[in-house]
N, C-alpha and C positions, 0 to 999 in steps of 0.2 A: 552711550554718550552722556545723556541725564548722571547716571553712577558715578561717573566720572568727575562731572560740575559740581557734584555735591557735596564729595572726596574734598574738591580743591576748597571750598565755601565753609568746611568743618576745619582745615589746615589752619586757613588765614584767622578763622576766629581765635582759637587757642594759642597763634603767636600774639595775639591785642590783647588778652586777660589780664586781668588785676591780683592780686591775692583777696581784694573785696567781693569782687563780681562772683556771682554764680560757674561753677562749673558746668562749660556746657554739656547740651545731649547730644550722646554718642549717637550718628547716624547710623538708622540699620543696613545692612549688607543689601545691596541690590540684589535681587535674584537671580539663580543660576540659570542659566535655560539647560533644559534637555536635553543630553546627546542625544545627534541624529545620526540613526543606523545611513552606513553608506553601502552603498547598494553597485558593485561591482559593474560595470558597462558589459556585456557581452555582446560580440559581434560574432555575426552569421558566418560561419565556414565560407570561403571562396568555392565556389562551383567548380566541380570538374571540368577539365579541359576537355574539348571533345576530341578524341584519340579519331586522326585518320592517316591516310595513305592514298601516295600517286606515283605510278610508275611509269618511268621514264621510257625512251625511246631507242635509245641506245646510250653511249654513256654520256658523262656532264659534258655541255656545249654550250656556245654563247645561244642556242634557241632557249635554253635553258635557266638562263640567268636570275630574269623577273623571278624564278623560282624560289633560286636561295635569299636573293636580294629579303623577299618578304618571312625567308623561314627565320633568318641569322638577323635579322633587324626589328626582330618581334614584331612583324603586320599580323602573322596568324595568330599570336599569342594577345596579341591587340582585342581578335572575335573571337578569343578562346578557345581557341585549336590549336593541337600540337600535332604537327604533320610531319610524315617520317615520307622521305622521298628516294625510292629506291631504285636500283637499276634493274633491267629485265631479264628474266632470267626465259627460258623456254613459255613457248605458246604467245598467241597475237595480244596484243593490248587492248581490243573489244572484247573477245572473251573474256580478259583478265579481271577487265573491269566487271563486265554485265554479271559475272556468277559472283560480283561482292570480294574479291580476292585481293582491291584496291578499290579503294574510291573513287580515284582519279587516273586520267591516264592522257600519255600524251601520244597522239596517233595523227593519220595523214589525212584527206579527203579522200584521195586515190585508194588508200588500202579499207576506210571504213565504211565508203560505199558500199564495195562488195559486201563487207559483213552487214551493214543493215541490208541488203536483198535479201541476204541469207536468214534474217531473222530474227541478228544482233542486236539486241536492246540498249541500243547507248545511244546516246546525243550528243554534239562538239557545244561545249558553254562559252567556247569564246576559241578565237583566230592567234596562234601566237604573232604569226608575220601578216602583213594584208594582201599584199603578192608576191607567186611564186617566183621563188629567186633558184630553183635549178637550171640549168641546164647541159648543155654534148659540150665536152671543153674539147678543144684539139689543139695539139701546138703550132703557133705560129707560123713555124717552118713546112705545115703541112698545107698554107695556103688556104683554107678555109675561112670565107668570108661568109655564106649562107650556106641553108640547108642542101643545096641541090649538089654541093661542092661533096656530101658523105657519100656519093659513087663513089667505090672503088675502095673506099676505107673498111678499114676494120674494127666494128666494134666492141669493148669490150663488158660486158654487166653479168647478171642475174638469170638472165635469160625468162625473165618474167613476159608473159604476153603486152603487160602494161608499156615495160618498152621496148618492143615494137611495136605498138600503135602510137607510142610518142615521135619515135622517130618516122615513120609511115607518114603520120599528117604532119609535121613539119616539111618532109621533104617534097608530098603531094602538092601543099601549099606554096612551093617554090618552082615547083614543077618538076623535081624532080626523081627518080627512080626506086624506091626501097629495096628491091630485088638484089639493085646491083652494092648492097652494102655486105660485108662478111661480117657472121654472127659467132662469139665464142663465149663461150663463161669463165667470167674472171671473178664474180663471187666479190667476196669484199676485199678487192686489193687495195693497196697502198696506191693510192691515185698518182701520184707522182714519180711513180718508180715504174707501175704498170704503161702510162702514159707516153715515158722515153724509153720503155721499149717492147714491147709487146702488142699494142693496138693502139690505133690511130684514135678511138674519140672513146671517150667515157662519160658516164653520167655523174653532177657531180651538183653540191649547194655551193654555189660562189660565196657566201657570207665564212664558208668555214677553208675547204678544199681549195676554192678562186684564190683565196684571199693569203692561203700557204704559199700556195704558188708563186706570189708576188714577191716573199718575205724573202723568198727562197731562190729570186732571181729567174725563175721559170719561165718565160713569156710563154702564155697561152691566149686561144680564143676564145669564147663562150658563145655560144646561140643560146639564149633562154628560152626555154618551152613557150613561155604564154606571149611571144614576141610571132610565132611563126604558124596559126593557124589550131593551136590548141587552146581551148580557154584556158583563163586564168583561174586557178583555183587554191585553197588555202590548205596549207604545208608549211610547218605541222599546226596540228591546235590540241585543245583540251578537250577532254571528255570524259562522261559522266556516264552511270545507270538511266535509264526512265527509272530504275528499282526506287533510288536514292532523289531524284528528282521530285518525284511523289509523295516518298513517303517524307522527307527533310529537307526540304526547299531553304529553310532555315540556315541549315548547314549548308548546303552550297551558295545562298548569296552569301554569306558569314568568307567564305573560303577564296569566292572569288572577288571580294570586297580587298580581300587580303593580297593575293595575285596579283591584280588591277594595278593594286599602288605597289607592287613588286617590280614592274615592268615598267611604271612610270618612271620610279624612281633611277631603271637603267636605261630609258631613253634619257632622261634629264643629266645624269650625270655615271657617261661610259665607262669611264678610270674608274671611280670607285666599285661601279659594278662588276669589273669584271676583277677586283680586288676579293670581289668577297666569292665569286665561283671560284679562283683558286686556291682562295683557304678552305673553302670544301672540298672542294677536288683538286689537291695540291697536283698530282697526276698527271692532268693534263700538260698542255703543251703552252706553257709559262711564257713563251715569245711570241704563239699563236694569238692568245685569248685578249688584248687588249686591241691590237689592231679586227682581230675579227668581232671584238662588240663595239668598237667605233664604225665599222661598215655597218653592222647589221641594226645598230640603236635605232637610226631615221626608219628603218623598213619597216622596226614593229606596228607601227601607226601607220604610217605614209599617209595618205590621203582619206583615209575613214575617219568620223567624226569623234570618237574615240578609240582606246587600245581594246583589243577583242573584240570592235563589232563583223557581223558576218550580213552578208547580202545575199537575199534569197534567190535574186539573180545568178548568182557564180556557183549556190548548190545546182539550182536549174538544169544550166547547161555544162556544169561537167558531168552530172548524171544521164543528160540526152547523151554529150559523146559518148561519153562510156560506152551504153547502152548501143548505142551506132556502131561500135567498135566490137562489140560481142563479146566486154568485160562484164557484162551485168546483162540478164537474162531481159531484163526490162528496166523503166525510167523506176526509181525506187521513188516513194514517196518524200522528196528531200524537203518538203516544208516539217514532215518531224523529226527530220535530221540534226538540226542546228536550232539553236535560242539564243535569245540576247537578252534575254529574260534577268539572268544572274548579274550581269554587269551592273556597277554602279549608273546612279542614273549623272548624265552630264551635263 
């Protein structure tokens, strides 16, 4: 600036001279300053994303949503996880998990009891629904209004011991018969086809099955399990290693930080979630999946003070009946069955 003033000060003189006056002095040059070396910013690489995996239960379903909700709208990418969510191929979803084979898995209460007796090292990180919403559908036209009404019927599943103890204490608690029920294995049929015409009651999740049924003009009945003398207990949820528990706690709150707000976002708003399981899973059933995650949105939550907490009460006493029931040699230790540990805090 001074350089400058002094430019314009040496100007205006030389237009005022005379041919008498002195010629003035030429001002010397201001000095140059120094290039300054520029010194390039470098910025530190982004961090690896941490590569995992969870595998599903059967194929995509509205239990399933919260899932993609947080894969396809970057929640995981949010905690720097990129998570590959597969479907299942051969062997149980506690073993798959606990030997490292997936990080995450989606399993039942009912089936992971047995395997932690057995010695399975997993734990459930959080509840996907808060109560059990299966139960025996029968058709309307068959008259059933309670359990003691499945005299004489026939039913049709798996032929798992599990249920028949389900349907056993439902019916005991109504007063009536298990004996006089017919047992047949129909394995995984098409509920709606087996239903009208092959056996009178099937087991079934109302949020996916019930809720065909309806679309579909089918009047059925439903008795739900945890209505008629079985506890209530949680189907399906999430689960982990103790492996990965221990050793990267890091990584699983990060994950289910990310899930959390996967499952928020499809109770808050149903249409768009179930928008985005069927652009993952075009597959599915396109007329099913909006009315079955408008029923099932409310459930996730229901009455628990957030999404995925678990009550030590409900591991308690499904692991007594079990154990009553002669599904599980003994009460397993269900307080280190389940955490709530990973869930955000609320």
């Amino acid at each position: 600036m001074l350089g400058l003033a002094g430019g314009m000060l040496a100007t205006a003189a030389l237009a005022g001279c005379t041919e008498d006056a002195p010629a003035p002095v030429e001002a010397a040059p201001a000095p140059t300053a120094a290039p300054v070396a520029v010194v390039a910013e470098t910025k530190p690489e982004p961090a690896a994303a941490d590569e995992l995996s969870l595998v599903l239960d059967w194929v995509p379903n509205t239990n399933h949503t919260g899932l993609y909700v947080a894969r396809d709208n970057g929640l995981f990418a949010d905690e720097g996880i990129e998570m590959e969510i597969v479907e299942p191929a051969t062997g149980g979803r506690p073993q798959v998990v606990a030997t490292g084979q997936a990080d995450f898995g989606i399993d039942f209460q009912e089936f992971m009891t047995p395997a932690r007796a057995e010695g399975v090292p997993v734990v459930s990180v959080a509840a996907i629904i808060q109560h059990n919403t299966s139960g025996f559908a029968s058709l309307k036209s068959s008259a059933v209004t309670r359990p003691r009404d499945f005299e004489g019927l026939t039913y049709g599943g798996f032929g798992s011991p599990l249920e028949f103890a389900l349907l056993q204490t439902m019916m005991e608690a109504d007063g009536g018969d298990f004996s006089k029920v017919t047992t047949v294995d129909a394995g995984a049929a098409d509920f709606l086809t087996i239903i009208q015409r092959d056996v009178d009651l099937y087991w079934i999740f109302y949020g996916w099955q019930g809720v065909k049924a309806e679309l579909e003009g089918i009047e059925i009945e439903t008795l739900f399990v945890k209505d008629w003398g079985v506890p209530d207990y949680y189907t399906p949820l999430i689960i982990a290693s103790e492996d990965l528990i221990d050793t990267n706690p890091d990584v699983v709150t990060r994950a289910m930080s990310a899930i959390s707000k996967g499952y928020a976002s499809a109770i808050a708003d149903p249409a768009a979630a179930a928008e985005i399981l069927l652009a993952a899973a075009p597959e599915t059933d396109a007329a099913l999946v909006g009315p079955s995650q408008e029923w099932l949105g409310p459930q996730y939550q229901a009455d628990a003070p957030q999404w995925g907490h678990q009550d030590g009460a409900v591991w308690q006493t499904m692991s007594e009946w079990m154990a009553e029931q002669g599904l599980v040699e003994a009460v397993i230790d269900w307080e280190a069955a389940f955490t709530n540990d990973f869930l955000p805090a609320s």
